[in-house]
DOZALUM-631268 format. One record per residue: x negated, y, z of N, C-alpha, C in turn. Coordinates in pm, whole numbers, plus 50000, padded with zeros to 5 digits. Each point is the difference from the previous one (the first is absolute). Layout:
% DOZALUM-631268
XYZXYZXYZ...
END
This chain:
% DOZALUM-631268
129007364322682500734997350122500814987349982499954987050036500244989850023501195000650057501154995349967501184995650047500605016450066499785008749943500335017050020501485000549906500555006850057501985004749923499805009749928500145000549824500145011549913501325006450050499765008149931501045014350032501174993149869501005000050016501224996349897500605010449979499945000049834500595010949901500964991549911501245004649994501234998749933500075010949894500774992349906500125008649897501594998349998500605015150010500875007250049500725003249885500054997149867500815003649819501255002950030500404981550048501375003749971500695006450115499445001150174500605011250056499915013449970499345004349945499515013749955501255004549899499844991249870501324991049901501035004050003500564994150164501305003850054499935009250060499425012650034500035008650110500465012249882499614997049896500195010749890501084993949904500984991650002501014989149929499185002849889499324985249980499155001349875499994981150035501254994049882500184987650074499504993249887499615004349918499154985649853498965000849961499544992049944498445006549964500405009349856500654999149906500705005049936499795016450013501275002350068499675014850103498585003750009499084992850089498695006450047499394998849862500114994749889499415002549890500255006949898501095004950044500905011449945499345015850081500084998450139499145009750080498725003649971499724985949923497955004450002499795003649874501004996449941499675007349841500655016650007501085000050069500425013850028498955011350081499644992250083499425015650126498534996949947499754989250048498105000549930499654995449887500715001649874499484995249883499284989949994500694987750044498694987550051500964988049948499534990249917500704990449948499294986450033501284990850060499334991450054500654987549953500144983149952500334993149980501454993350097500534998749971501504992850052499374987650096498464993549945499784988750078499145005550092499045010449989499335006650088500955005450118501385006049996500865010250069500184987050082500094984149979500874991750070498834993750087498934996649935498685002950053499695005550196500105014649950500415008550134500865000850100501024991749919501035002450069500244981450066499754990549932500194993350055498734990450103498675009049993499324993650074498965009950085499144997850089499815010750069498194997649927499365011549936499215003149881498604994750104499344996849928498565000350055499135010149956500855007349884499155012749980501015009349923499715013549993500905010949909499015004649998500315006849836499165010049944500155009050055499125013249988500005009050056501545007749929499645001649860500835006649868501824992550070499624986350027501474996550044500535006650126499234999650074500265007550182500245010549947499245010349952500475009749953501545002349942500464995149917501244997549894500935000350102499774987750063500804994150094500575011450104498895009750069500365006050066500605014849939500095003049892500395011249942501664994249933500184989349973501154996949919500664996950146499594996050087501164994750151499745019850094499455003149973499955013650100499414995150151498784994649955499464994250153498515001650011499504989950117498155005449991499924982550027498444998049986499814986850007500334996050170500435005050031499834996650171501464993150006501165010449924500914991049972500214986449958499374995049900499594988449929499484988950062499455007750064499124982150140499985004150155500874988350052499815002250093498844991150122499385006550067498465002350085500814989950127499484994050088499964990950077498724995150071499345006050120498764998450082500214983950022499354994650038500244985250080500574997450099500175009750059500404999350141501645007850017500295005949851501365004250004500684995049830501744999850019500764997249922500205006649870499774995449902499725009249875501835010250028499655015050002500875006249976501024998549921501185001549976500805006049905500465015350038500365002049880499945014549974501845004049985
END
């Protein structure tokens, strides 16, 4: 489809982040080693946090959503073409 509007997905970390006061990467790597036994690099955590991913592992989505108490739906937010990417 030629000159057609993708659907825009945001990646939602650090609101999610704040919705649960979870304000460093520090913290969330403190969380992911706590709730999902999942260890992740200080440059990887800043990684996520400071840019919006072109990909996550599955094992990370996972982590992610067990150490914040959320589902991936939380994490990105969905945007049709024809409407304003939500916030939550």
């Amino acid at each position: 489809m030629k000159g057609a509007e993708r659907v825009q997905i945001s990646w939602r970390l650090r609101h999610v982040m704040a919705e649960r006061e979870v304000w460093s990467g520090a913290q969330l790597r403190r969380l992911l080693e706590e709730r999902a036994d999942f260890r992740i690099s200080s440059a990887s955590v800043s990684v996520l946090l400071n840019n919006q991913p072109s990909q996550v592992k599955w094992e990370t989505l996972q982590a992610l959503c067990t150490a914040l108490q959320c589902t991936p739906n939380d994490l990105f937010g969905v945007a049709s073409p024809s409407s304003p990417v939500e916030p939550k």
